[in-house]
Each structure stands twice: as structure tokens, then as C-alpha cells.
N, C-alpha and C positions, 0 to 999 in steps of 0.2 A: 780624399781630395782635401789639399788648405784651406780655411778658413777662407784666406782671401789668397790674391791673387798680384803676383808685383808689378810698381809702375817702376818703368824703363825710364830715363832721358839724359841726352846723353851734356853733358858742362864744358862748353867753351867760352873764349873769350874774343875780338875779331880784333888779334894781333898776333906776328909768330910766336908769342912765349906768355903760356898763361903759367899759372899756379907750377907746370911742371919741367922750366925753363931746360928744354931740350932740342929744341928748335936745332942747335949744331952739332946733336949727334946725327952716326947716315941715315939711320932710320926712319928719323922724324921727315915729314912732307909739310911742316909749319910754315916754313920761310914761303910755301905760296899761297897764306892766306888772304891778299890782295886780289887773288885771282878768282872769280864768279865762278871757275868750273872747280876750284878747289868746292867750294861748299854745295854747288848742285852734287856730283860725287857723291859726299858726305852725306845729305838728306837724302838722297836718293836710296842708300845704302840700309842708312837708320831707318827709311818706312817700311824695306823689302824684310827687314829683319824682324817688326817690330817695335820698334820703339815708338813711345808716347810721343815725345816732345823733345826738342833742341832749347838749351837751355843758353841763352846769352847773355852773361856778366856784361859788366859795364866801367867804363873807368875814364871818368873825367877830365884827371890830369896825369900826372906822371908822378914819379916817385922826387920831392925836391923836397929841402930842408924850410925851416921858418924864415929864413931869408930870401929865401927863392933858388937859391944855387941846386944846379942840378951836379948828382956826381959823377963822373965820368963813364962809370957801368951801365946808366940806366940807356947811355947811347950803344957804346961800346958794345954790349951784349944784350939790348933790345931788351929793358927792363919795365916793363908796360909801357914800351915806346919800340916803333910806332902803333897805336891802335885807333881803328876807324871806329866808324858810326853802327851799331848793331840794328839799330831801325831802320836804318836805309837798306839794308839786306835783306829784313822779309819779303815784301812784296817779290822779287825775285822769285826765293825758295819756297813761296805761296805756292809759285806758279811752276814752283818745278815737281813739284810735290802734291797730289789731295789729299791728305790722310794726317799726316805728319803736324804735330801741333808744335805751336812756336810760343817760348816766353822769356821775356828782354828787362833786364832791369832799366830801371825808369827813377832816380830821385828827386823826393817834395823837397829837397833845400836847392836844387839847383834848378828845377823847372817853374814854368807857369800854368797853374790850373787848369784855363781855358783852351791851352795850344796842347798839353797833354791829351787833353780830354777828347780832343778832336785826332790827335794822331792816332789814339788806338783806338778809338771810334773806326777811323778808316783802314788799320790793321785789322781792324775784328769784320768786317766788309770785306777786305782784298782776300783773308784767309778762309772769309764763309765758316766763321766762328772758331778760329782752333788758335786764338792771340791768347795771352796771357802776361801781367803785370808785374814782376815781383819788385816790391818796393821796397827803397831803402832809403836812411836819412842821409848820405854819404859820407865816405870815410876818408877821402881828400881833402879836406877843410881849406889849403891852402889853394888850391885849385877855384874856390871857390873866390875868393879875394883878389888873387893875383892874373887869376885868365876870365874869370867871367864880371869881374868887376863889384861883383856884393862887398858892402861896407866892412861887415867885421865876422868872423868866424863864430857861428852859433854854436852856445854852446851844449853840451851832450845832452842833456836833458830835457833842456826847451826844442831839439830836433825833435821831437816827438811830439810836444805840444803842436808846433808847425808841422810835421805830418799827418797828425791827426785832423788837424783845419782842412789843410790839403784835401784827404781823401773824402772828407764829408763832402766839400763843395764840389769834388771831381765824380761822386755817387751821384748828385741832386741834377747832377748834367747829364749825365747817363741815363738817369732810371725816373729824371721828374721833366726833362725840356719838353719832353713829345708824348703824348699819348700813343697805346698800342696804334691805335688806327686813325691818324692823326694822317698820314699819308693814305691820298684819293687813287689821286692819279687818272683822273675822270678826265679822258680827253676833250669829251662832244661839250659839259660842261666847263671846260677849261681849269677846272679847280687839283693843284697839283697834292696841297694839303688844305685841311681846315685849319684856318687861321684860331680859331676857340680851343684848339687841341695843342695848340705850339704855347709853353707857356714861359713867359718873361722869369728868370731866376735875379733872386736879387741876394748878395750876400757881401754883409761889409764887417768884416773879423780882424782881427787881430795881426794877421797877418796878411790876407789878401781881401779885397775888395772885386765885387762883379755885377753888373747890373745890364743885362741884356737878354739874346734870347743866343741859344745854342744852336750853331747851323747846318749840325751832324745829324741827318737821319738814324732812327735806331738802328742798329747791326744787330747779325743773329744772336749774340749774349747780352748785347746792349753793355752790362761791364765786363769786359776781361776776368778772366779766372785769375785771381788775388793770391799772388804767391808772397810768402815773409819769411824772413830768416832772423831777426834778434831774438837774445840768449840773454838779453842784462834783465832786472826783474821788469826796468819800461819797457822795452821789447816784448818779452812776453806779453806784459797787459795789451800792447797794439797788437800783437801776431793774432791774441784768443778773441780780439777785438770783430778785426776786419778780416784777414787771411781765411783761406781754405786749407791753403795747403803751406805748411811750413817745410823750410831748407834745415837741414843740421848739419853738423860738421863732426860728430863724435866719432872716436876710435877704440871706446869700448862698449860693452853691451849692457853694463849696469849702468852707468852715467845715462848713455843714451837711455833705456829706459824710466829712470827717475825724471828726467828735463822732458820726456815725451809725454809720459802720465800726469804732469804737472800741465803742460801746456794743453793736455785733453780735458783734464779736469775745470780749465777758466774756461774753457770754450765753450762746455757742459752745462757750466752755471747757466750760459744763457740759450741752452738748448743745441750747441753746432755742436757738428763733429768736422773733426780734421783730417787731412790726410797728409802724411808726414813722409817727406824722401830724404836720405839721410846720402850724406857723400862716401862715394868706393872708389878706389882706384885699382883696377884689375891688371897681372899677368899672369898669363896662361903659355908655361910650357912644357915640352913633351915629355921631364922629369921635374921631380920639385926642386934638385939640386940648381937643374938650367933657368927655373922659375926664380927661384931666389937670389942666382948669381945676377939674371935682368933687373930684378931689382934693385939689389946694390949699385950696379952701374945706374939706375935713376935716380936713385939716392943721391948719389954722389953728384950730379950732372951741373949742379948753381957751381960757381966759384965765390967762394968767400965775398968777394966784394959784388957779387950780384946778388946772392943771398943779403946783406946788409942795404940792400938798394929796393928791394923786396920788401923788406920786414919796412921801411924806409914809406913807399908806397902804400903798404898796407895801414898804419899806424901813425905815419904822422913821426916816428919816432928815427932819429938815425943812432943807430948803433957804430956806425962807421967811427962817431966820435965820443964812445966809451969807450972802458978798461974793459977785455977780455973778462975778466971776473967779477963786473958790476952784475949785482943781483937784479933781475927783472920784476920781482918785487918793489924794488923801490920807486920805480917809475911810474907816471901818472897821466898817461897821453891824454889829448885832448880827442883824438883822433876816434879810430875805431875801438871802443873799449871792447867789444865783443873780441873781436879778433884779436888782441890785446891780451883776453884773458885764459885763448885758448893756450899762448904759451905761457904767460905768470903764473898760472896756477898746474901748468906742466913737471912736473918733478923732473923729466927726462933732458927738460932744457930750463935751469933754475939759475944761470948766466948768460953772458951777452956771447960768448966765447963756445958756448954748448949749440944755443940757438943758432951759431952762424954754421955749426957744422952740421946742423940737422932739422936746418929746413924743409927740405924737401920729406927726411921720412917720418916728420912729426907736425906736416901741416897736414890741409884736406882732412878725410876720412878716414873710415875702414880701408886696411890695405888689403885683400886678396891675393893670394901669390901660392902657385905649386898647378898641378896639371888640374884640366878642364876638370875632373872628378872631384878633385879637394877643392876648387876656388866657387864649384857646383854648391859642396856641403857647407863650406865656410859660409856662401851668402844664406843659404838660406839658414843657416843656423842665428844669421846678423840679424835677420829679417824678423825672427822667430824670439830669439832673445832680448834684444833692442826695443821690440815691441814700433817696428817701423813698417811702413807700408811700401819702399820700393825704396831704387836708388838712383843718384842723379851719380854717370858714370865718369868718373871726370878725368881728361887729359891726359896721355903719357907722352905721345911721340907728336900729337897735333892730326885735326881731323881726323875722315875716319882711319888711318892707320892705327888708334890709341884701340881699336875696337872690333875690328876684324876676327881674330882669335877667339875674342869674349864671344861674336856673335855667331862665328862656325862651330865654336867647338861645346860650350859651356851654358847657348840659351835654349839647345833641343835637349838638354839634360833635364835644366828646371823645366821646360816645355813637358817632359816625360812625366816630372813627379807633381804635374799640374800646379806650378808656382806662375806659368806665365799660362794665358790666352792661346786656344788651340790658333784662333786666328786674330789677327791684330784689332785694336780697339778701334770704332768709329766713331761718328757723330763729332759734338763740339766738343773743347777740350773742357768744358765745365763736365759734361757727361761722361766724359773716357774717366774723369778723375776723381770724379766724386757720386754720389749718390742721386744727384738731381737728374727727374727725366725729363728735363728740358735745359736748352741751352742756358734759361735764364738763373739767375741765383733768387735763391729758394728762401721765404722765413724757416728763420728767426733772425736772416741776415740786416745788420742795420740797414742798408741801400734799402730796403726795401718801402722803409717810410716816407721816400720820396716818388711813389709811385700815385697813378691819378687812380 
């Protein structure tokens, strides 16, 4: 039997064309991601199967230059446009679902503490504990100036300062406004809580200010299970910080390793351990030669100028208006440096000219590709050498069509050689994902010294 055992979940984003812009091949069933039965389907599918959690990216603005100008692809070929709201979808897929655990990105440069705090206060309620947080400093800077009205574009490094303010005062909300039994509910006495037990938060920082009392009953985790994905050295110091479980994006198995042992080790210092889902993108066919031709065709599937509208979106940077053979070394976004660095420091894409042809099979993660048996050994070989704890499975044709195969043919194999759960994981998603036997998060976590 393994060591351990893999968490499942599956990466989307709530628009036709995430990361694996295929939305207009026939395959793909993307184009009706507007549709509420597109994504019951889809969860419905993911809990019968298995899977931990549905994972929802997030994307504030659209892919536009430093002027504002949008380029004609990012309409034309639906280039993180159009995409809705991913928090107005849970409550829904709560309720289409009990088992299935939900986690939505959420960023401290574009939100407000208090109305955060309370939205996944009421997601961690509507879900009866299976919410979860992943935070990011956002990587649309311009989205931030030109559509929400903030003064000036923060820069990279003070996003973290400001994140970090952020989640202290969104912890002290969570885990200090109410005591455990602070809620009566004494009808004959009329008393709904003790007023001694609700306590007044007061915090006036650097970046926000708050002085009242919180009007969120505790939920069953009280905080969301803390998902993080930065790679730059601030990143780390926040992921080992605050996070439980960290996002990676590696495509080989020593890299991932070293960035995993590293981010285990600051965790370590102060006694946590982490649980690490690393990105896959899987096909599975009935030869490796048919596996590998579907991939090429998804390889292939951006056009040049949605590709550059992409990197555009992701980065802050437009390549649309470089030289094919400008080195990506020389450039210095202000944007997402993470993301940024997964290709500069790419050998496979060391131009502007490389990158726009091979977007697709040198972003995300691990690729998997060849029949259920090999894409069977490949994972767990990722799993095993990577020194990773599961995978967030991310995208090809759009909902669950990107998954079907993976989950008939390829999860009763690892189910065989005991890499996955005879039967699906329950409880809260703090409990499916980590070591804690209770919903609530565990010392040595900082939240916790905001408790009564």
C-alpha cells in the first residue's frame, strides 16, 4: 500500500476558454459554460467519481495592453472573455452536490476584508464546510485601475505586504468576532447570542482600517481551507506562511521536487505541514500513438494571435508588439512575475516567436498522454518523484468532457494499486485534505491566536 494516497480536483475557470483554448474544437462542450446544467453535469460527475474538490480560477479583467486597448482576439476568439463570477456558482453546485468540496480564487488587492470575510463565511454555511480560499495578489494590474477604479498599480512586492494585512484581519474575523458558544438560541429566554461573547474587532494598518463587530455566525471551518500558489522567494515566505495546501505548475519531477522540499521545509520551521497539488493535463487513448496524435491537435488548438492575447492576459506583457526573436529574458513585467518566470526561464520557449507557438504544450503542468495503463504509471511515477501529494486536473475540451476517460478508464487502476480511496473522501474539506480531525484549522496555524 502507498505511503499516501492522491487528492483529485478537477481546474476550471467560469468562461468557454480557460488555459486550454479549445472551446471551437467539436469536441469541447465549453461554449455552454453559461448554462447551470453545464456545471451540475460536471459536479455531479466529479463526486460520483471521486474527486475532492472543483477548483475555480478567477480573472478580473481581460487580457488589455497599458493603455487600455483591447486586441481583437481576446473578443474574436473568447480570450478570458466572456467570463462570469465563480462565487455566484457555488451555492448552486452546494446544492447539487454533498460531498464535493469547492475552492475559488479570491484576491487581497482587489477585494475588501470585511465583505470577503463574510462571503466565504456564508459559502463555508451554504456548503456545510467544504469552501476553500486560494489566494492570490492578482496578476491583471491593469484591470485593477481601469475597471475597478484603484489609484495606481501595486507594486509586486508590496502585494504581499498588502496580502499579508489582508489575511491577518480576515483570520481575526473568522476565528476572534465570536466565541465557540457565543450563539444561545434560547427561545423562552429570548437570548439569540451573548452579547459578552461577540467581540468588537478593531484594526487600523497600513492598508485597511476596521472598527466594528462581524455579523457572520461561525461556519463549520469558521476559515476556509487556505489554498496558495506563488513560486517567487515572497510567495513562498506567504504560501509557508498562511496556506495549507499549495497550487504548482511544474513539468518536471526534479524542479517540482526541490520548490516542493523548499516550501515543506519554511512550513516546518514553524511546525505545519503542507499538502501540495501539483497541475496535469491528461489524454487517454486506446493507443499511445492515438494519445499522442490528440495531443498534438491540443497543442496546436490557440492561433498565434490568441496565444499572444493569453500570454497578454496572463502577464501584463503584450508580445503581439515585439520581434519574433525578442528574448523573454529581457523583459521585466510588472504583472505576474510567477507566471512570467515559468516561461523566461523556459529553454523550450527562450523567444517571443517560440512562446507564441507553444503555448499550449509548455504551459500548465505535467502532461500525461498514451493509454489508461501508461497515463496510470506516468501519474504515479509524478506523484512519487515530484514528491507531490495529488493533482489539480486541469482542462482540455471544457467541463466534464476534459475527464470522462481519465475517470472510466485510468482512476480504477490507481484505485487498484491503492493510490486513491476505496471510497470517496468525506467530512469538511479542511479534513479530506489535510491531517486535521476537525473542521477547524489546527496550531501551529497563525489564525489561531485570534481565538478566545
Amino acid at each position: 500500500m502507498p505511503e499516501k494516497q492522491l487528492v483529485l480536483a478537477a481546474y476550471e475557470e467560469f468562461t468557454p476558454n480557460f488555459v486550454n483554448h479549445t472551446w471551437h474544437l467539436p469536441r469541447s462542450i465549453s461554449h455552454r459554460y453559461s448554462e447551470l446544467g453545464f456545471w451540475q453535469e460536471y459536479v455531479r460527475e466529479l463526486d460520483a467519481a471521486g474527486f475532492d474538490f472543483l477548483f475555480l480560477a478567477e480573472a478580473l479583467g481581460y487580457p488589455m495592453t497599458d493603455d487600455g486597448a483591447v486586441p481583437d482576439a481576446v473578443i474574436r476568439e473568447a480570450v478570458q472573455m466572456p467570463v462570469l463570477d465563480p462565487v455566484a456558482l457555488i451555492s448552486a453546485l452546494a446544492a447539487t452536490v454533498d460531498r464535493l468540496g469547492f475552492v475559488v480564487t479570491a484576491s487581497t488587492t482587489s477585494q475588501v476584508p470585511y465583505l470577503h470575510a463574510r462571503t466565504f463565511t456564508t459559502l463555508d454555511h451554504i456548503t456545510a464546510g467544504r469552501i476553500g480560499w486560494n489566494i492570490v495578489t492578482t496578476d491583471q494590474q491593469n484591470a485593477l485601475t481601469r475597471l475597478l477604479g484603484m489609484d495606481a498599480v501595486v507594486p509586486h512586492g508590496e502585494r504581499y505586504d498588502r496580502a499579508t494585512e489582508f489575511v491577518e484581519l480576515v483570520l481575526q474575523l473568522w476565528e476572534g468576532a465570536w466565541e465557540d458558544d457565543a450563539v444561545v438560541a434560547d427561545k423562552a429566554a429570548r437570548v439569540y447570542a451573548d452579547p459578552a461573547k461577540v467581540h468588537r474587532i478593531r484594526h487600523d494598518g497600513r492598508y485597511f482600517s476596521l472598527d466594528g463587530y462581524f455579523p457572520a455566525t461561525p461556519s463549520p471551518q469558521r476559515t476556509p481551507t487556505l489554498f496558495q500558489a506563488g513560486t517567487s522567494d515572497r510567495g513562498k515566505e506567504f504560501a509557508a506562511a498562511y496556506a495549507e495546501c499549495i497550487f504548482t505548475s511544474y513539468r518536471d519531477t526534479a524542479s517540482a521536487a526541490a520548490h516542493i522540499g523548499d516550501l515543506r521545509a519554511r512550513a516546518r520551521t514553524d511546525g505545519r505541514e503542507l499538502v501540495v497539488l501539483n497541475g496535469v493535463s491528461v489524454v487517454v487513448g486506446d493507443t499511445t500513438a492515438e494519445a499522442e496524435a490528440e495531443r498534438a491537435d491540443l497543442d496546436a488548438a490557440p492561433s498565434r494571435d490568441a496565444a499572444a492575447a493569453l500570454f497578454l492576459g496572463w502577464t501584463g506583457v503584450d508580445l503581439s508588439a515585439l520581434g519574433h526573436d525578442t528574448l523573454l529574458a529581457d523583459l521585466d513585467p510588472q504583472g505576474s512575475k510567477t507566471t512570467f518566470a515559468l516561461w523566461g526561464d523556459n529553454p523550450a520557449t527562450p523567444t517571443v516567436g517560440a512562446l507564441l507557438d507553444q503555448i499550449t504544450s509548455e504551459s500548465g503542468g505535467f502532461k500525461a498522454t498514451g493509454t489508461a495503463l501508461e497515463v496510470a504509471d506516468q501519474l504515479e511515477a509524478i506523484a512519487r518523484d515530484g514528491d507531490i501529494d495529488g493533482f489539480l486536473m486541469e482542462c482540455t475540451y471544457g467541463g466534464i468532457e476534459s475527464h470522462r476517460r481519465f475517470i472510466a478508464e485510468v482512476m480504477p487502476i490507481l484505485r487498484e494499486r491503492g493510490l486513491l480511496p476505496a471510497e470517496p473522501r468525506g467530512g469538511s474539506l479542511r479534513e479530506r485534505l489535510t491531517a486535521s480531525a476537525t473542521p477547524r484549522l489546527a496550531a501551529p496555524h497563525p489564525a489561531v491566536k485570534y481565538r478566545h
